[in-house]
N, C-alpha and C positions, 0 to 999 in steps of 0.2 A: 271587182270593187264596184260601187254601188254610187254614183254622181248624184250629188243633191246640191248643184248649183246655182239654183234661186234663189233659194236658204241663205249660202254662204256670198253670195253678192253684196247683198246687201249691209252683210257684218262686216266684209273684206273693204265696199267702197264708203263703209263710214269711217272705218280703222286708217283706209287712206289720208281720206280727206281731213282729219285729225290730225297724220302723222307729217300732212305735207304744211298744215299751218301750223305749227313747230320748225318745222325744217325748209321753207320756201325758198324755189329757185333763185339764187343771187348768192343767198345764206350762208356762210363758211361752216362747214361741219368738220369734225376731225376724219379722219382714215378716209377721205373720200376719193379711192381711186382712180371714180372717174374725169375729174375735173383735168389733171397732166393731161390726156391724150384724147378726151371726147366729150362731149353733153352730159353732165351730172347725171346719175341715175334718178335725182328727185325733179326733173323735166318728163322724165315718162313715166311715173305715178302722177305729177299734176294734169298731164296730158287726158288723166279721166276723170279728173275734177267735175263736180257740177256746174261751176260757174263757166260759160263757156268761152270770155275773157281771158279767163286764167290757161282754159286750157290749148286756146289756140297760139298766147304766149308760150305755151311750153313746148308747143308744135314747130313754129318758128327757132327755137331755140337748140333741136332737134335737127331740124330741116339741115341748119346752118352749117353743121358738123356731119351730116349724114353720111352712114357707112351702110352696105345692105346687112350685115352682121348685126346690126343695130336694131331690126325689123323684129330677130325672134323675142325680146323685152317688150314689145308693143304686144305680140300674138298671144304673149303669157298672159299679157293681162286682157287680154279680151274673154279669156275661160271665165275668170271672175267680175264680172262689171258690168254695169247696165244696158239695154238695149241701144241708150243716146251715146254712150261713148263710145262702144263696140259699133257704130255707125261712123261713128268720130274717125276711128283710128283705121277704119276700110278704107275712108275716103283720102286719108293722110298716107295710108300707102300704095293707093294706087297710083296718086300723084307722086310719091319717090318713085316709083318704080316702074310706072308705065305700063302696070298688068291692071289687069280685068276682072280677079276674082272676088271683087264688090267684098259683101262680107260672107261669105264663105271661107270660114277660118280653117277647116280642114285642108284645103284647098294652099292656102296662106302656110300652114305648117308644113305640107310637103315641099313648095319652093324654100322655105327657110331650110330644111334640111338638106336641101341639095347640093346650098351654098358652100362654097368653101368655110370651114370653120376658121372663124376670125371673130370669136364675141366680140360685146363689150367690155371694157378693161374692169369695170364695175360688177360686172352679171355676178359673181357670188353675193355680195349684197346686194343685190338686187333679188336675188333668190331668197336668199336670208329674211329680207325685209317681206316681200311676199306671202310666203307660207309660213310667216309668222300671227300672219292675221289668222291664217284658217287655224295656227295650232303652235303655240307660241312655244312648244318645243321645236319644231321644225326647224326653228335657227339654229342649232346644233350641227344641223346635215350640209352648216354650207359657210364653216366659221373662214375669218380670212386668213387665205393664203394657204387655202385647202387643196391636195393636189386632184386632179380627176383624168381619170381615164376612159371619158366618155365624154360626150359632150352633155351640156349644159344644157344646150338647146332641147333637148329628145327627153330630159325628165320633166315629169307631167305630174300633176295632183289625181291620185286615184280615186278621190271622191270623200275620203275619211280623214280623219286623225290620227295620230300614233296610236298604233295596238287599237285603232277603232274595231277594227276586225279581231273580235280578240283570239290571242293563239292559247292552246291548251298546256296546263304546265302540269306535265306528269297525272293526267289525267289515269280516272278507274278503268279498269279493263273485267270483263269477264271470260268464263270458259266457255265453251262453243254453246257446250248443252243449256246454257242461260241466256242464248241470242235468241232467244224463239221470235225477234218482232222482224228478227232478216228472214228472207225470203231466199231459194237458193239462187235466183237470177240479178240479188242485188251487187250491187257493182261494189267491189274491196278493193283496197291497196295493199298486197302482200307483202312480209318484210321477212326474212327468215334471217336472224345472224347468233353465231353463236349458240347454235342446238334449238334456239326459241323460237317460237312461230306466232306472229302478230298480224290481227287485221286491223283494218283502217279502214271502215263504211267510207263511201265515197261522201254518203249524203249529210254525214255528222262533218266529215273533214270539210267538205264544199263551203261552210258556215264561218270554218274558224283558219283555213288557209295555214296554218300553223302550228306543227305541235312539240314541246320540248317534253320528249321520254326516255327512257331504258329499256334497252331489247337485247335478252342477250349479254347483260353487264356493261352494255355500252352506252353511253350519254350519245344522243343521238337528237337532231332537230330535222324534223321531218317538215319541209315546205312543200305548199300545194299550188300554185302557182292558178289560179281557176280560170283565169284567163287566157294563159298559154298552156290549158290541160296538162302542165306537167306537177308528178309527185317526184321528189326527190329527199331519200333518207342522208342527212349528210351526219358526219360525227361533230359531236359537239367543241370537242377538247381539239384544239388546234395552237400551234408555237408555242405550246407550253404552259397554254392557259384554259378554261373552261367559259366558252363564249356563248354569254346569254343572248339570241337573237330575236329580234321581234318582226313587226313588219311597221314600216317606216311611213303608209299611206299614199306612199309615190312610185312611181311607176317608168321604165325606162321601155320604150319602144314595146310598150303592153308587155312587158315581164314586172313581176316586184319585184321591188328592192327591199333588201330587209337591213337591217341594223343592229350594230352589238352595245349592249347598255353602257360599256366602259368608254369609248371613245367617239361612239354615235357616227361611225362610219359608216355609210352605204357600201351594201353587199351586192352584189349580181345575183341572181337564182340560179342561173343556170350555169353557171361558170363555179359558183360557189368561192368567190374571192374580194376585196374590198376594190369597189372601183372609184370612190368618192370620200375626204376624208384623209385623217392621218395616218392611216393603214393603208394607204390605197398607193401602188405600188412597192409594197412589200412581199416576201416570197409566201404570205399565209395563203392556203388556200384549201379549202374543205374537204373533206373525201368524203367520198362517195362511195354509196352502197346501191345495189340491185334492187329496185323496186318491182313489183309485177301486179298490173291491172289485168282482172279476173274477176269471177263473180263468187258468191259467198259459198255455194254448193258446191264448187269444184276449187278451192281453198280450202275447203273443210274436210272434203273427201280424202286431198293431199296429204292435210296435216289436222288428223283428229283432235290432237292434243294444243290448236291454235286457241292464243287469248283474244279477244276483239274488244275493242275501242266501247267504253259501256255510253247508253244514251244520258247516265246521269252526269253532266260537262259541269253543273255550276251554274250554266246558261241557260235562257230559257229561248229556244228557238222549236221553230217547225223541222223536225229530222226526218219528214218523210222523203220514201224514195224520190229524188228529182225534183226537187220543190227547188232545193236552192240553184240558183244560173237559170230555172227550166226558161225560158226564154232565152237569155242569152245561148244556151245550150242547143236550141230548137233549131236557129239559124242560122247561113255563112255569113252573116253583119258583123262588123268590130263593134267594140265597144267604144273605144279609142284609135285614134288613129297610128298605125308607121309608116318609117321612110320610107315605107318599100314591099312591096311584094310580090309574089311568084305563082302565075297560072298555070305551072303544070301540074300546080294541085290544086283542088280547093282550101280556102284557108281554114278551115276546122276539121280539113281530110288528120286524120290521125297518123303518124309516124313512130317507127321508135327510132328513139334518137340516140348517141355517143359522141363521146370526144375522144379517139385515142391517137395515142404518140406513137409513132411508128418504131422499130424493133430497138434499133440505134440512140432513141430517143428525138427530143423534138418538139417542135408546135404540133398539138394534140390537131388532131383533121375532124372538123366535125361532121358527121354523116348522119342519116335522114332514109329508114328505109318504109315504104308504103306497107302500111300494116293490113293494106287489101292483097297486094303479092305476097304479102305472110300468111296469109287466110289461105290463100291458093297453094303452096310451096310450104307443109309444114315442116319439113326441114330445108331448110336453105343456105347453101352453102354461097359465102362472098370473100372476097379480099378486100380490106380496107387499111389505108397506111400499112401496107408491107406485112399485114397479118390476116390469117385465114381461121376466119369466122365461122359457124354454124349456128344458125335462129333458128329456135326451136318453137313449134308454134301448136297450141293444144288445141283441143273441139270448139272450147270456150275462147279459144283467140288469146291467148295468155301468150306473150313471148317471152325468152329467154336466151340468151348471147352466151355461147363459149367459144374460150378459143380452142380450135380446131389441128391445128398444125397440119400432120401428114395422112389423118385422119378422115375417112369419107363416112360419112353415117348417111344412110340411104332410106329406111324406113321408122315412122313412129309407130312404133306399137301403142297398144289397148291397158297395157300392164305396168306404166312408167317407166318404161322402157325404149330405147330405142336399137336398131341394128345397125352394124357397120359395113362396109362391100364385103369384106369376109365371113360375115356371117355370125360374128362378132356380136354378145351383149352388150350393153352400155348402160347402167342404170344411172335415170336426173335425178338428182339431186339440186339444190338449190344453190350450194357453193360451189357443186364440181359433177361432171359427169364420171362415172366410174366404173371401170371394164371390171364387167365380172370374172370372164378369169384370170386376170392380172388385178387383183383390186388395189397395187399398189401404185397403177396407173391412170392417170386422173386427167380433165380435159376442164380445166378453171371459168369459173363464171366471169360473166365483163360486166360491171354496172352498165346499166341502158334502162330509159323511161320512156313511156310516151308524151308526146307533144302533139299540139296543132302546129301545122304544119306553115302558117302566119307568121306563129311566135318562136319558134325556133330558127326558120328563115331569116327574119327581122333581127334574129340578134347575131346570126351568123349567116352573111348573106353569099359567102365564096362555100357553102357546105353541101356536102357531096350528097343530090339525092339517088335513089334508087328506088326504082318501080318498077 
């Protein structure tokens, strides 16, 4: 997602300063939760006020009641608002709190997230009211008495609007023989379910982050996560309903969040579950399908008979190879800041990642395996959560998760093939590997995508890496 903060400053601190002379601190408003137990939440919108009377009263007012919890409502608004009061509120929290990070707000977000979580009793309207200036649907994502299972703190403005990025709705597809403008070393997202074979240009998808299609007979919403390099086919039809999802403009510890049109609940990407919202612990939760990043010639080779994603979207963008992210793409810089991270990798070192629940059942374990040990090891055999794996890893770096059981496969063959210690056939398949002479024995695929290795960290930070 693409920040255009200067822009939105100036909309955001006029919408302010309008909304706070209607509603000024003293002022009896209805629903205001926070007045019971802390400093109205319209003392830290006046706090950016222009007049600087007003806003040092609202500093005092602030002060008076001061919690360090209280600090991430200041931070939030410093993304949006002017130079003099993003000076204003450095200076106001260094005196609460006795640190030194002047204004360096990145700096300011990592200690608010370190804090124990203890909002403010108000932070939903205060969220509400916020990113309502930038996109007056936003208020949807944060109605009162919304439950969340994340913190409040950690979601962020990703730079746009609802569906600013827009996602594709059952976009055209053609047949291989009509891609001539791919190249065979461009980079796809493979999809195979249900007999069908689907590509997905990296560099079409890069644009639109989102696609609701059919693959296979299946309603399927494919998010692309560009920031935490991750694709993920998830099915669409989930508790019994068919969930329209979009992408919501916000952002939790650099993952998206997306949203479903019915209830406008905040989704997780990567988890594929509502963590924000009326849905948001309940038992919905997405499935997931195998994605495999690979390049167009050796996608194609696999499956001659594959449809690809056509460049005709609706939309008028630049689809050449690498144009979209190339920058952010180039370098290990965030975009965004997280809570947290982890130098045994680089953070755009490439992983494939999973969730699974061990035999018994259970909290799914999320694991992290270096896709340069896959490069090296192209069959690789692991235990994770009580189950024994084999990643299968092609010339082109393509990997692929089955499970393994009592199973050793030793060498990749040239022929789609692999061998087992006895000497054993094994033909990949995309659903299942399958011994050729028992074809009636099968070694099942596990969903697994790649990620950066940042953003899958950041969202699960106890997750098991291997290198």
């Amino acid at each position: 997602m693409k920040t255009n903060i200067r822009l939105a400053s100036a909309v955001i601190l006029l919408g302010l300063l309008s909304w706070f002379a209607t509603g000024a601190p003293g002022q009896k408003t209805a629903n205001d939760e926070a007045r019971a137990a802390g400093p109205s939440v319209e003392f830290f919108f006046a706090a950016v006020a222009r007049d600087e009377g007003e806003a040092q009263k609202a500093l005092s007012q602030i002060a008076a009641r001061w919690r360090p919890g209280y600090a991430s409502l200041l931070v939030d608004l410093t993304h949006q608002v002017s130079w003099v009061a993003r000076q204003r509120l450095a200076h106001f929290l260094g005196k609460q709190t006795g640190l030194s990070y002047g204004d360096d707000f990145r700096a300011w977000s990592k200690w608010v997230w370190r804090q124990p979580y203890a909002p403010h009793p108000g932070y939903l309207r205060f969220k509400r009211e916020l990113y309502s200036y930038i996109d007056v649907r936003m208020a949807r994502f944060f109605p009162d008495g919304a439950r969340t299972l994340i913190r409040l703190d950690e979601i962020v403005w990703g730079g746009v609007q609802v569906n600013g990025i827009p996602p594709l709705d059952h976009p055209k597809h053609v047949a291989a023989k009509d891609a001539r403008w791919l190249e065979d070393n461009h980079v796809v997202f493979g999809i195979y379910l249900n007999g069908e074979a689907r590509a997905y240009p990296k560099r079409i998808l890069a644009w639109h982050e989102l696609a609701r299609d059919t693959v296979g007979g299946t309603e399927l919403t494919i998010v692309y996560c560009t920031l935490c390099g991750t694709v993920i086919p998830y099915e669409s039809n989930v508790g019994g309903k068919l969930r329209r999802l979009g992408t919501s403009g916000l952002l939790y510890r650099s993952n998206k969040l997306m949203f479903d049109d019915e209830t406008w609940s905040l989704w997780s990407t990567l988890e594929g579950r509502p963590v924000v919202g009326a849905l948001a612990g309940s038992d919905l939760q997405l499935r997931a399908h195998p994605a495999v990043t690979t390049t167009w010639g050796e996608w194609r080779a696999t499956h001659p008979d594959t449809r690809v994603l056509s460049l005709e979207t609706g939309h008028q963008r630049d689809y050449g190879e690498g144009v979209a992210y190339r920058n952010y793409f180039a370098t290990d810089e965030l975009m965004f800041e997280v809570s947290g991270t982890d130098s045994r990798l680089k953070n755009k070192a490439e992983v494939l990642v999973m969730r699974l629940e061990p035999p018994g059942g259970g909290k799914p374990l999320p694991t992290a395996i270096s896709t340069e040990l896959l490069r090296k090891n192209r069959v690789y055999h692991t235990d994770v959560a009580g189950r024994k794996l084999v990643v299968l890893t092609t010339e082109q770096g393509a990997n692929r998760v089955y499970e393994a059981g009592e199973v050793r496969l030793t060498r990749y063959r040239g022929d789609g093939r692999v061998e087992d210690s006895t000497g054993g056939s094994w033909k990949i398949n995309e659903d299942a590997l399958i011994a050729e002479k028992q074809q009636s024995t099968s070694l099942p695929r596990i969903p697994a995508q790649r990620a950066f290795w940042f953003g899958w960290h950041a969202q699960f930070p106890d997750t098991l890496l291997i290198r």
